[in-house]
VOZA-264924 format. One line per field, with one value per atom (N, C-alpha, C, CB): residue number from 1; residue in one letter; atom name; x, y, z. Coordinates in steps of 0.02 Angstrom, whole numbers, always signed. Atoms other than C-alpha are relative to their C-alpha. Glycine has a CB too. Example, Ala and Ser with C-alpha at 12.3 -4.5 7.8 and 13.67 -1.06 7.14 Angstrom:
REM VOZA-264924
nr = c(1_1_1_1_2_2_2_2) .
rest = c(A_A_A_A_S_S_S_S) .
atom = c(N_CA_C_CB_N_CA_C_CB) .
c1 = c(+45_+615_+45_-50_-42_+684_-39_+20) .
c2 = c(-59_-225_+60_+1_-59_-53_+55_+23) .
c3 = c(+0_+390_+0_+62_-3_+357_+37_-71) .
REM end
This chain:
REM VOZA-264924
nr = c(1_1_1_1_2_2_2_2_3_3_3_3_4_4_4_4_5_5_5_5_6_6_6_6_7_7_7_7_8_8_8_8_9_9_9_9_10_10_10_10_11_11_11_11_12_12_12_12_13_13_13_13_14_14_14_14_15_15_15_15_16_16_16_16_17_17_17_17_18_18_18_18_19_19_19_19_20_20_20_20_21_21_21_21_22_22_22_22_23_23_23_23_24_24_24_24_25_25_25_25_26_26_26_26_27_27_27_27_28_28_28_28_29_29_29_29_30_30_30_30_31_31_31_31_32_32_32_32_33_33_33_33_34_34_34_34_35_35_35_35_36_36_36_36_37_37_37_37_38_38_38_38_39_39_39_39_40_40_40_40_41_41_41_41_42_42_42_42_43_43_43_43_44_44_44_44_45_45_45_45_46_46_46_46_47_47_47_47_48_48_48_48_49_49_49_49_50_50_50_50_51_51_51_51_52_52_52_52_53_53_53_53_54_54_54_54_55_55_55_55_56_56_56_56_57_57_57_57_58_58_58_58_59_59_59_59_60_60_60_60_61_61_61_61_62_62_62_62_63_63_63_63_64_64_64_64_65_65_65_65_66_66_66_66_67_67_67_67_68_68_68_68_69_69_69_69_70_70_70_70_71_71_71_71_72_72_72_72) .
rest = c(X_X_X_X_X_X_X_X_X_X_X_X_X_X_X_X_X_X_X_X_X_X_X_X_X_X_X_X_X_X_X_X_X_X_X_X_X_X_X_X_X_X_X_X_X_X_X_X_X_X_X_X_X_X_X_X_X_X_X_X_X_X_X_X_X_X_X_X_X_X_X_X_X_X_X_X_X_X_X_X_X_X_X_X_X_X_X_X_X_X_X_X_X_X_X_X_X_X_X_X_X_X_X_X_X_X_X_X_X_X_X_X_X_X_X_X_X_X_X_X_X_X_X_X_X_X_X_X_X_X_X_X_X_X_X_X_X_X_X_X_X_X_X_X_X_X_X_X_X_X_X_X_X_X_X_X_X_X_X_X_X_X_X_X_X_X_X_X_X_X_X_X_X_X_X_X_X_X_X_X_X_X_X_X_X_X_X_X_X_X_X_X_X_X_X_X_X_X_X_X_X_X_X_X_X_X_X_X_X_X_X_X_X_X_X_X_X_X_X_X_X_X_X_X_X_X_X_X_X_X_X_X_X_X_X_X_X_X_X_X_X_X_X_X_X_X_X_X_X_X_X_X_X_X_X_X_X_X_X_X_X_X_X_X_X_X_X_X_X_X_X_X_X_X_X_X_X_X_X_X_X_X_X_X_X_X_X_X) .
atom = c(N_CA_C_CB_N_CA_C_CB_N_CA_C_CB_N_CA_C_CB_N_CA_C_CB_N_CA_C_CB_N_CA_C_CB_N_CA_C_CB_N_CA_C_CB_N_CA_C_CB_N_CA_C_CB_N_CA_C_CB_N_CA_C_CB_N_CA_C_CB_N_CA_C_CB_N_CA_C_CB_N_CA_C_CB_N_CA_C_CB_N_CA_C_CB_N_CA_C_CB_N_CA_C_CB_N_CA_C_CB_N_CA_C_CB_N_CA_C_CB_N_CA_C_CB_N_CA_C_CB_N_CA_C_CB_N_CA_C_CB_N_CA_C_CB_N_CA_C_CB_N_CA_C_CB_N_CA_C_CB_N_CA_C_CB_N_CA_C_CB_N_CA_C_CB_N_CA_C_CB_N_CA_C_CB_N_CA_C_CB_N_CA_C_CB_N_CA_C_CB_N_CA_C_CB_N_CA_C_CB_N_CA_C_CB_N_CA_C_CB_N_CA_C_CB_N_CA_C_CB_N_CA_C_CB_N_CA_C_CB_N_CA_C_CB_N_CA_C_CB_N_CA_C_CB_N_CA_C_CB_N_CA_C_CB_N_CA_C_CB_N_CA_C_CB_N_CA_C_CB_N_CA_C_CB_N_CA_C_CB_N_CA_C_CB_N_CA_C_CB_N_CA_C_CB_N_CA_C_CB_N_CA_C_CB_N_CA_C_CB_N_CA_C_CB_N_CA_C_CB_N_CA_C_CB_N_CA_C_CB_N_CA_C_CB_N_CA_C_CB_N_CA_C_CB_N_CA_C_CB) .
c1 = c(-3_+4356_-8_+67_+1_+4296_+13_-84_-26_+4358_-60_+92_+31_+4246_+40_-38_-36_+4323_-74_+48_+38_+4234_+34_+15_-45_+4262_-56_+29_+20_+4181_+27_-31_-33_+4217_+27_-39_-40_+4325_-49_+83_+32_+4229_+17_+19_-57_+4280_+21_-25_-17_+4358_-72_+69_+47_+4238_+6_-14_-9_+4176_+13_-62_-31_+4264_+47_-31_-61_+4417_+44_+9_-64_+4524_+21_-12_-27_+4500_+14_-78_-37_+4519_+64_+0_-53_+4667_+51_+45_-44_+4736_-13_-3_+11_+4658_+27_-79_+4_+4694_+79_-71_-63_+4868_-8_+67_-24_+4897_-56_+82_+31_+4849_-77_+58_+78_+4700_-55_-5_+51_+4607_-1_+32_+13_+4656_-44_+76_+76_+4547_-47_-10_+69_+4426_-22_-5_+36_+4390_+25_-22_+7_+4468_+36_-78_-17_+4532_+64_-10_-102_+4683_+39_+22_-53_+4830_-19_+45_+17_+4807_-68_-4_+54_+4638_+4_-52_+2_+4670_+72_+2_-34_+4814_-24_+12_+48_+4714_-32_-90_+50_+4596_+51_-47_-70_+4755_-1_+108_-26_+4802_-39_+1_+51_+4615_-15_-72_+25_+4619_+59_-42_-43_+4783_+69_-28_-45_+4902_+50_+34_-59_+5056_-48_+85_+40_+4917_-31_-71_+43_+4828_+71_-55_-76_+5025_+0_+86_+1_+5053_-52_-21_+44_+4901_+6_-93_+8_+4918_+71_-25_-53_+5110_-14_+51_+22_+5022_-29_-31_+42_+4896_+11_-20_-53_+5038_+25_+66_-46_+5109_-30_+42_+44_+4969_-62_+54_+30_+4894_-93_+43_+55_+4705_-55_-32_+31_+4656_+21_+21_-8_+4721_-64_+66_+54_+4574_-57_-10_+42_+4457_+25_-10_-30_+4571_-5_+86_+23_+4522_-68_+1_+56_+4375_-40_+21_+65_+4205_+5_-71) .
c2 = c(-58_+6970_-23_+38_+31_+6949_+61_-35_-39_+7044_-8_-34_-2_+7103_+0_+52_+1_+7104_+21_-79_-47_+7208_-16_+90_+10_+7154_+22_-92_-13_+7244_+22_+31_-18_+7271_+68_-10_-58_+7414_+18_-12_-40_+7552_-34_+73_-1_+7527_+76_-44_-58_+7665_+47_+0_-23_+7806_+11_+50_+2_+7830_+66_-29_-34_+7930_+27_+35_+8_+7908_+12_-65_+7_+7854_+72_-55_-58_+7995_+49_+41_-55_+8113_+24_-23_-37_+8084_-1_-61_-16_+8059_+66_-48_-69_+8236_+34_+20_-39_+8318_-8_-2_+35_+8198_+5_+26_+11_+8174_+46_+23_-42_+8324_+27_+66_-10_+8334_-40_-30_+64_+8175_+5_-86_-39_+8241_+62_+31_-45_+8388_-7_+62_+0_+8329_-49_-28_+48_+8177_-15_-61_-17_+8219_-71_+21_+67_+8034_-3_-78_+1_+7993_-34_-78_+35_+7916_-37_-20_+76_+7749_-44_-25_+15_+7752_+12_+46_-31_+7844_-43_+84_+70_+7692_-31_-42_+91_+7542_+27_-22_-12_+7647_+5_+68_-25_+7693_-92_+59_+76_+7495_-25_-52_+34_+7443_+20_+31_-32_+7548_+1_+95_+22_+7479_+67_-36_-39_+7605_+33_-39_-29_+7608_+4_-69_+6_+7590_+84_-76_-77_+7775_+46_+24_-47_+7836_+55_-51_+21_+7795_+46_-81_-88_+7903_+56_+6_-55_+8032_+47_+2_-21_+8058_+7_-38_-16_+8055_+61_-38_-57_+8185_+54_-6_-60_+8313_+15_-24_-15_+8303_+19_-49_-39_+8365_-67_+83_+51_+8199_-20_-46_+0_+8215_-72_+70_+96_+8029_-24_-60_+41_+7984_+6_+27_-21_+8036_-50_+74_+25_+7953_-95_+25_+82_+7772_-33_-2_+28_+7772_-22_+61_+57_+7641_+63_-110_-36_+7732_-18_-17) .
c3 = c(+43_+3998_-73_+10_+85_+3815_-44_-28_+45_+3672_-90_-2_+74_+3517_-47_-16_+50_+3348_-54_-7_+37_+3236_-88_+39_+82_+3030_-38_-32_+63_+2915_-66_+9_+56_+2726_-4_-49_+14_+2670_-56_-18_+38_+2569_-67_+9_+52_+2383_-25_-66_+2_+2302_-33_-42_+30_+2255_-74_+31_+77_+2090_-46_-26_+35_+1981_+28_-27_-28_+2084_-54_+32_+42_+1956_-29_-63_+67_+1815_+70_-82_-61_+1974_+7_+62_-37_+2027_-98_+97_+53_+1839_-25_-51_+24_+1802_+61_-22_-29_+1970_+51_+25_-50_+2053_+58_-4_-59_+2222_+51_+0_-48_+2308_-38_+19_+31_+2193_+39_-81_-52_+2272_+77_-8_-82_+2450_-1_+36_-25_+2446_-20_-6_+39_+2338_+57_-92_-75_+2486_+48_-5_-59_+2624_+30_+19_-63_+2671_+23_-26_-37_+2762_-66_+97_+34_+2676_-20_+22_+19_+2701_-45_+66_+13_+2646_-96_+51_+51_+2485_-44_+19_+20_+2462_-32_+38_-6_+2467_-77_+94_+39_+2355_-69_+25_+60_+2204_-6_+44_+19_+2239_-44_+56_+31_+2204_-111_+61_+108_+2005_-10_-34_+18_+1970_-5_-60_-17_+2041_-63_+48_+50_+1915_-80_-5_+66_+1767_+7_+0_+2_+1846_-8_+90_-20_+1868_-55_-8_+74_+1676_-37_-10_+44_+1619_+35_-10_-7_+1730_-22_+66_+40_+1675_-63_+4_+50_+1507_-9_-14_-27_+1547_+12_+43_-31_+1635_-65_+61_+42_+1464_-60_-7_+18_+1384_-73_-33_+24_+1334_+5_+33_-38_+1349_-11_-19_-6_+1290_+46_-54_-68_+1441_+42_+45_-29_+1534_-25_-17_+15_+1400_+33_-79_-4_+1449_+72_-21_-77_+1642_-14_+66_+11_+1649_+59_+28_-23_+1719_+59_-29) .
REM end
C-alpha cells in the first residue's frame, strides 16, 4: 500500500486584503472572500496581524490615514 502526499504552496493573501479588512474588520473580509477561518488566519498572520489590528482600531475611531498606512 503506498501513500501520496500532496505539498503544494499555500495561496498568499489576496491583494488588497489588508486595507479590507482594516476598512471593513472581521466580518468584512468573510463576505467579501468567502474563505474559511483558518485560511483567512494564515492570511491576517502573513500582513502582520497586530500591525492591521492597530490601524483598523485607528480607522473605527475615525482615523482615515490609517487606510493610506496599509502597504499596497
Amino acid at each position: 500500500m503506498s501513500i501520496t502526499v500532496y505539498c503544494r504552496p499555500y495561496e498568499p493573501a489576496p491583494e488588497g486584503f489588508a486595507s479590507r479588512f482594516v476598512k471593513d474588520g472581521w466580518r468584512g473580509i468573510e463576505r467579501y472572500y468567502g474563505a474559511r477561518t483558518d485560511i483567512m488566519l494564515r492570511w491576517l498572520n502573513e500582513c502582520d496581524k497586530e500591525r492591521l489590528r492597530t490601524l483598523r482600531r485607528r480607522y473605527m475611531r475615525g482615523d482615515v490615514t490609517a487606510l493610506e498606512e496599509v502597504s499596497p
